[in-house]
C-alpha positions in Angstrom: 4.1 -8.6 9.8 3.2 -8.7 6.2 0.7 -11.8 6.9 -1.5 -9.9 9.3 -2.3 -7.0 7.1 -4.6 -9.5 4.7 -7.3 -10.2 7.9 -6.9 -6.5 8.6 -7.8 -5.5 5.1 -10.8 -7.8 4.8 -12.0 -6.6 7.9 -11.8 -3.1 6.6 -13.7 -4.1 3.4 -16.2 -5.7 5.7 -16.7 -2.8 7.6 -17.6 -0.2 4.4 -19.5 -2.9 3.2 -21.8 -2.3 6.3 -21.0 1.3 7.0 -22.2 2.1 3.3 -25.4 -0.8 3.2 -26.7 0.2 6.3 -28.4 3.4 5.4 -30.7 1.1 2.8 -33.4 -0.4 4.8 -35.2 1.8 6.2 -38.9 0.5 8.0 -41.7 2.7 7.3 -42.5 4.8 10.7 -46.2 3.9 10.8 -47.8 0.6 9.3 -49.1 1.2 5.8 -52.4 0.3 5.1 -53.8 0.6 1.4 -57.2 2.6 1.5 -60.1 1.6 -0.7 -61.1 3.7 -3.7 -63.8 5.8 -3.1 -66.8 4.3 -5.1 -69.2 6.4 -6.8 -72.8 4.5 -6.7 -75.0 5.7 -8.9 -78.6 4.2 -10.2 -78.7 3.2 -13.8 -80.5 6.0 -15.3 -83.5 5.0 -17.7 -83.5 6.8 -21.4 -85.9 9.5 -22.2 -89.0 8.4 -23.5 -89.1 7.9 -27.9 -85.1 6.9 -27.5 -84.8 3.6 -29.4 -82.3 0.6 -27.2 -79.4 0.0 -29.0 -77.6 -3.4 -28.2 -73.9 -2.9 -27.3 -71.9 -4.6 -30.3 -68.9 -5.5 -28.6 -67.7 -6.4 -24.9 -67.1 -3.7 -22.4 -64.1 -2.0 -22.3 -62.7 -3.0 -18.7 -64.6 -4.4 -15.5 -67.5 -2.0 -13.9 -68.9 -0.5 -17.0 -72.4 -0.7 -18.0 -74.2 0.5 -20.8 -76.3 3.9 -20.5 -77.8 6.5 -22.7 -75.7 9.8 -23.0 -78.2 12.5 -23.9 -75.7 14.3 -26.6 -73.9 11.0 -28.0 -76.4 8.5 -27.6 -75.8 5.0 -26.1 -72.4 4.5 -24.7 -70.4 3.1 -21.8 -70.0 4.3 -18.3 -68.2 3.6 -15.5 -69.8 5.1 -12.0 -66.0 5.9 -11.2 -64.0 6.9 -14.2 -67.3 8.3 -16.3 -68.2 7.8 -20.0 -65.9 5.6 -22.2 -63.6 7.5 -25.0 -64.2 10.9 -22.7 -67.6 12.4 -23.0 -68.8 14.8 -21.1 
């Protein structure tokens, strides 16, 4: 029966197909939610007296930063998440 060994081999094809595919969906056991980033809220703090405003010259460098006075560099950006722009302290 030479002509029924072709069905029998797709169906064996078919079969690893699924065997070896079925392990690659897997559903997560609990729903996932994302969580919101913790926010930091912090009042704009208002330069020591005798410091001199100094206009920022270009835009700011993402979303969420505002421009403050750092009391070692001088006026700079600050994010009330990330912290000072260009990493000062």
């Amino acid at each position: 029966m030479p002509h029924m060994s072709l069905p029998l081999v797709r169906i064996a094809a078919a079969a690893a197909a699924i065997a070896s595919l079925a392990g690659c969906v897997a559903y997560p056991a609990y729903p996932v939610r994302p969580r919101p980033a913790p926010v930091a809220v912090v009042e704009p703090v208002a330069p020591p007296p005798g410091v001199v405003y100094v206009a920022p010259v270009g835009i700011a460098p993402a979303p969420g930063y505002l421009w403050r006075y750092h009391r070692v560099y001088g006026w700079g950006w600050w994010h009330p998440h990330y912290g000072w722009h260009a990493g000062w302290r």
